[in-house]
C-alpha positions, 0 to 999 in steps of 0.5 A: 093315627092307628086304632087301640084294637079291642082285647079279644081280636088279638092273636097276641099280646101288644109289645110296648116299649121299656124305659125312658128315663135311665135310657136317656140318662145313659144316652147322656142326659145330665144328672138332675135334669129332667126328661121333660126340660131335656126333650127341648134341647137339639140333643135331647130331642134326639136322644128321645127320639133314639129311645123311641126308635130303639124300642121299635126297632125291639119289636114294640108295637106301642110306645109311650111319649116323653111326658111323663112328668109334662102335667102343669101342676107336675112342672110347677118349680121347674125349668120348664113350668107353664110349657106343658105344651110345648113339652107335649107337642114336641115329645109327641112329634119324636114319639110319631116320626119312630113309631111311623103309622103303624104302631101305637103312639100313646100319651104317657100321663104320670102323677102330679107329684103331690098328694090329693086331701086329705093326704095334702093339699091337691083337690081332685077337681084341679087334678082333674082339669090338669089332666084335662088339659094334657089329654087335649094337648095330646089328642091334638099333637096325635097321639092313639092313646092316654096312658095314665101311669105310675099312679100310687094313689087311686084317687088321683088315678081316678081323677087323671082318668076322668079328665083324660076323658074330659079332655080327649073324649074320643080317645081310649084312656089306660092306667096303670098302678104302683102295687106293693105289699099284699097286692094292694096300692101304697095308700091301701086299695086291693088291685080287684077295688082298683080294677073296678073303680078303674073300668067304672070309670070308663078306661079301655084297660088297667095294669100294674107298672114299675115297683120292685121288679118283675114279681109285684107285677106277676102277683097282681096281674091275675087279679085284674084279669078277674076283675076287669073282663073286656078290658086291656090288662097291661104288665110293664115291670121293672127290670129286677130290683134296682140297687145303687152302685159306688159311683152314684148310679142306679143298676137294675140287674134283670137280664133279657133272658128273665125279661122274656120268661116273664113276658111268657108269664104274663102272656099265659096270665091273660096280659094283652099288652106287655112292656118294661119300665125302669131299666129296661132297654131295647134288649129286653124288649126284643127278648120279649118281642120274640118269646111273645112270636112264638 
């Protein structure tokens, strides 16, 4: 296993990967299929583990495992409901066999899909102990790092972080945020109220991921620099603002070229670790890898 390195012994920022999920539908994963479920068929797990080794090859020096949606409460419903297990181990072992021992594998751990009370019917504490679950699956499947993300409601992300915790206490816990409008979370809350809660909590860093492009993420990330010293501040944006075509699918225009103006941006912003999300590819990652070397 490889060691998160602390903020300040950087020379640069950490390169994390780009997406998974378009990746793998243009890998050729069936429409409707879930990442998750996919994983588990013979060229499924290949596919992942050729988007694994895409973004290393690209120069990411951490990469997130397939499991985004592998949370039980995330599965209820679906093909794959009660192998929260399985999924995780199998998705950690594709993430470790591209990473090799060098590079970070981190636990990608995203919402559970519903919403916490008063909102709907979650309670915190069963969000928790989901997470709970997940985290310790993962610390014994090896993973470097939990990587709570892609979380629109604070308040789940706060209970993920708790039982990530829970789970793998020896384990460094990140989470990223949805920021819209105004620099604030779909339910409201300020990116500064969110970094603070976030780093009272015990996270190793905060950061802002996927939205409407590169710009939501550049606006915010200032802002958690202020209100989180000492800890990792993550940019990992979407590659422009998606559109649909004719044919059904979905296109993200953002280039490599802009992909690595705004890792410089970022970068000289205060970022530590620096990625993609939707529509991103190896390309854009390495267009990032090599501004980031300069």
């Amino acid at each position: 296993m490889s060691v998160l390195p602390a903020p300040t012994t950087l020379v640069r920022p950490i390169v994390a990967d780009g997406a998974m999920g378009s990746a793998l539908f243009a890998s050729g994963m069936p429409v409707g299929e879930a990442p998750e479920a996919w994983l588990l068929t013979p060229e499924g797990a290949a596919a992942v583990e050729g988007v694994h080794r895409s973004h290393v090859a690209a120069g990411s020096g951490l990469i997130l495992t397939c499991t985004f949606g592998a949370n039980r409460l995330r599965l209820v419903g679906s093909d794959v409901e009660g192998r929260t297990a399985e999924v995780t181990r199998a998705a950690v072992a594709a993430a470790r066999a591209a990473a090799g021992p060098d590079r970070l594998v981190a636990g990608s751990m995203g919402p559970t899909g519903g919403l916490l009370v008063p909102y709907g019917v979650l309670d915190a504490g069963e969000v928790r102990a989901a997470f709970a679950e997940e985290a310790a699956i993962m610390a014994e499947a090896g993973v470097d790092v939990l990587w709570v993300e892609t979380m629109m409601d604070l308040n789940e992300a706060l209970a993920a972080v708790d039982g990530a915790r829970e789970g793998a206490p020896g384990l460094p816990v990140i989470a990223t945020l949805v920021f819209a409008a105004r620099n604030r979370t779909m339910f409201g809350n300020p990116a500064e109220q969110a970094a603070g809660l976030l780093a009272e909590h015990g996270v190793a860093g905060v950061g802002a991921n996927c939205g409407d492009g590169w710009g939501p993420v550049e606006a915010v990330i200032p802002l958690l620099v202020s209100a989180a010293p000492g800890l990792h501040i993550v940019a990992k944006a979407n590659a422009g603002i998606p559109y649909g075509t004719a044919e059904g699918t979905t296109t993200y225009p953002g280039t490599p070229a802009e992909a690595a103006a705004y890792a410089r941006r970022m970068a000289d912003a205060g970022a530590t670790i620096i990625g993609g999300c939707c529509g991103t590819t190896g390309a854009h990652v390495a267009a990032m890898a090599a501004e980031l070397a300069r």
